[in-house]
C-alpha positions in Angstrom: 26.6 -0.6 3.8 23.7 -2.5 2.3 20.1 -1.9 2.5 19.4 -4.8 4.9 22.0 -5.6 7.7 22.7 -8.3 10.6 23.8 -6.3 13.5 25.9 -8.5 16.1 26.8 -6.9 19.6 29.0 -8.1 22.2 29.9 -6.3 25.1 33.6 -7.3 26.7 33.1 -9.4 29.0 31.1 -12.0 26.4 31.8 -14.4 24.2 32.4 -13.8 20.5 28.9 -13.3 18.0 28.8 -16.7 16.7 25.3 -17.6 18.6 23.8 -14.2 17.2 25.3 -14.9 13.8 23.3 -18.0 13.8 19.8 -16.6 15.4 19.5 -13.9 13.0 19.7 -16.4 10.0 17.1 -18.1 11.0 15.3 -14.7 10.1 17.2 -14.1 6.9 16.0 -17.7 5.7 12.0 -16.5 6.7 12.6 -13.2 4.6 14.4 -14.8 1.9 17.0 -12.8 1.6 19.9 -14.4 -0.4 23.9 -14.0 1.2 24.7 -10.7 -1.2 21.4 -9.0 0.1 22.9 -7.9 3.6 26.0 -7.1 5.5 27.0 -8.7 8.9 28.3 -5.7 11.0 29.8 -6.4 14.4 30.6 -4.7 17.4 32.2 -5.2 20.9 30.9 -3.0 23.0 28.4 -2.0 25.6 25.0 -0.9 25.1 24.4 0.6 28.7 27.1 2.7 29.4 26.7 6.5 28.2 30.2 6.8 27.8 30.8 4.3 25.7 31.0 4.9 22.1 29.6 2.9 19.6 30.7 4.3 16.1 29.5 1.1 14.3 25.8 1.9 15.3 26.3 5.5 15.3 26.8 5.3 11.4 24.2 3.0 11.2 21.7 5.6 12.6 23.1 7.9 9.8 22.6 5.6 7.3 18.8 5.1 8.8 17.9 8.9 8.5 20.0 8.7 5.1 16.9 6.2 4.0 20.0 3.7 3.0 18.7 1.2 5.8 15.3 -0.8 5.3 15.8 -3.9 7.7 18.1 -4.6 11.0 18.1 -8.0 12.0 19.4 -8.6 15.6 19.1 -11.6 18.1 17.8 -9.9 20.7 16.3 -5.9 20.7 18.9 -5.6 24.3 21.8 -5.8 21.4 20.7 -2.3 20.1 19.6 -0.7 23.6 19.6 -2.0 27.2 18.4 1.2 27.9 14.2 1.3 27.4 13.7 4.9 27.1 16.7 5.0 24.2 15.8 1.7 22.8 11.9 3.4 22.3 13.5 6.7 20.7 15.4 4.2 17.9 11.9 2.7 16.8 10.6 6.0 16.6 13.5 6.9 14.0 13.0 3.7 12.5 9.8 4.2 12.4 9.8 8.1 10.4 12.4 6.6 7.9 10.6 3.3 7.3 13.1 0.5 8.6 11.9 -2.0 10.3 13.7 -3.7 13.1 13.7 -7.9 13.1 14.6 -9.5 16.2 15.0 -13.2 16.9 13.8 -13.3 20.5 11.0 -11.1 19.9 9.6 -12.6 17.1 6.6 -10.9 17.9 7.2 -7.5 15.5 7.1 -10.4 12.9 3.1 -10.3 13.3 3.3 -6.4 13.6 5.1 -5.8 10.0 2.1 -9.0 8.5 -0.8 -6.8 9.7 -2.5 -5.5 6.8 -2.2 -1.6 6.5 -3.5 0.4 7.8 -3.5 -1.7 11.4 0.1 -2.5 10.8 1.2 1.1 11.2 -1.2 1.1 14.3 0.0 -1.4 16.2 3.3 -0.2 15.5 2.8 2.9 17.3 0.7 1.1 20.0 4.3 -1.4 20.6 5.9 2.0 20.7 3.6 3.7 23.1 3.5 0.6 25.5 7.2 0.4 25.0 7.8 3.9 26.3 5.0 3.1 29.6 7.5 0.1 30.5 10.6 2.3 30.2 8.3 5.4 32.5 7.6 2.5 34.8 10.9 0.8 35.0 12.3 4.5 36.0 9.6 5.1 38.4 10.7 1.9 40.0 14.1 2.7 40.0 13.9 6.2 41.8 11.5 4.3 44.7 14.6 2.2 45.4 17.0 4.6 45.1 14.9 6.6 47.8 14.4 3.5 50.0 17.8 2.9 49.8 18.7 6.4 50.9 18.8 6.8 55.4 18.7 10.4 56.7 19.3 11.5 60.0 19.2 14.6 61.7 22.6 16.2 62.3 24.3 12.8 60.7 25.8 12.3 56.9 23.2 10.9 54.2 24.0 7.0 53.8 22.6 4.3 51.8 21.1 1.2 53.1 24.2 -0.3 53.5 25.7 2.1 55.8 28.0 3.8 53.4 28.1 7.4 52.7 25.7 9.0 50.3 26.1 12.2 48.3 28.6 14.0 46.3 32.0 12.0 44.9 34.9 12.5 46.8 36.5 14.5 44.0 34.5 17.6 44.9 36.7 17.6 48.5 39.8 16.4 47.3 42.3 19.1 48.7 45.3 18.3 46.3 42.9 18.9 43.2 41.5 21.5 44.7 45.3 23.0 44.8 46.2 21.8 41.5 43.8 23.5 39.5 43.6 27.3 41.3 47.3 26.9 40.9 47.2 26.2 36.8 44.1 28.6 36.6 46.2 31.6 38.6 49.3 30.9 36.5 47.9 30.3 33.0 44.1 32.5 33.5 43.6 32.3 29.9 44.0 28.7 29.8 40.2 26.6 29.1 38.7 24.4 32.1 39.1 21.7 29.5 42.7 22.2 29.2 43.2 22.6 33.4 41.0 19.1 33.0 43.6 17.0 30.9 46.5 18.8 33.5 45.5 17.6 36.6 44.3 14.3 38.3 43.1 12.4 40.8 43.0 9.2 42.7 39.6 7.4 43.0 38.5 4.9 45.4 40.2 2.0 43.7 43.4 3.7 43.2 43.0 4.8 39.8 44.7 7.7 38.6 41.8 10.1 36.4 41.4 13.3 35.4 39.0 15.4 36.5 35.8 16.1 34.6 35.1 20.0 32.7 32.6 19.8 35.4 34.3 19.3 38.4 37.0 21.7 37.3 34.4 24.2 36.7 32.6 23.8 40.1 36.2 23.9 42.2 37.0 27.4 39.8 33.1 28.7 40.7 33.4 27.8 44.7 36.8 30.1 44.7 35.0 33.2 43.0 38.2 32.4 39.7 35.3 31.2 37.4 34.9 33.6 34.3 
């Protein structure tokens, strides 16, 4: 992987990179860079989800604290994180290995990286700092409407705004589980949660089949005292 890359993200439900491809150009012309003095990487997948792997911008990172990336050029600073809080924590690593991050729609960091130093590195931390008060704030917000959404009433079930039940997934009550793992735990009590995990299932509210998670297995083994 070269020193200066064009990172392309799609998640898949989009449509293929091609508008990306020719945003982030448009900052490989301002820069100069000639066609052998980056890479194009692409990946489809989501930015959001925790569970979702990315092993494309995983290595990149490496390569960042490596010191074997100087410049990522993306269309829009959402293609790295749509999370703030995470999105804040890259610049930071960015930041402590010197590579700098070049973003079509926020052509604003442009004016950060021209600053003469020592008021680049300044407002660099500042863009940081205000970055991480948006991310604070949008959480702040977030919690006040998860509360709002949230009715409680004496002697009745939590439920959301909507009138549907709030609290714990149903997998934590379902009776069959419940069944299926004391049942693998008595017979095979040496066996791992994560190995009763991949042996049993369940059904969720859309009728897909899943396994349980090492969590859930753990809390149904603690509740029935078999929990070493």
């Amino acid at each position: 992987m070269k020193q200066n890359i064009i990172y392309l993200r799609t998640s898949t439900t989009e449509q293929t990179p091609e508008l990306q491809l020719n945003g982030c150009k448009e900052i490989v012309r301002k820069l100069n860079l000639r066609e052998d003095d980056y890479d194009i990487v692409e990946e489809q997948k989501s930015a959001f989800k925790n569970d979702d792997k990315r092993e494309v911008f995983n290595t990149i990172i490496k390569e960042i604290k490596r010191s074997n990336i100087k410049i990522i050029i993306v269309w829009d600073l959402d293609r790295l994180y749509r999370n703030r809080k995470k999105l804040v924590s890259f610049f930071e690593v960015c930041k402590m290995f010197k590579c700098r991050i070049y973003s079509l729609r926020q052509n604003w960091l442009e004016d950060v990286y021209k600053a003469p130093e020592p008021w680049n590195e300044i407002l660099f931390s500042m863009m940081i700092q205000i970055l991480g008060w948006i991310a604070e704030d949008e959480s702040e917000k977030k919690s006040d409407r998860i509360k709002n959404a949230v009715r409680k009433e004496d002697g009745k079930p939590t439920q959301s705004y909507k009138g549907n039940k709030w609290g714990r997934k149903e997998v934590f009550n379902n009776k069959r589980l419940t069944e299926d793992v004391l049942k693998i735990k008595k017979d095979n009590p040496t066996l791992s949660i994560k190995d009763i995990s991949k042996q049993t299932y369940y059904y969720d509210r859309s009728k897909n089949k899943k396994n349980p998670s090492t969590f859930v297995v753990w809390k149904i083994l603690r509740n029935n005292n078999t929990c070493e």
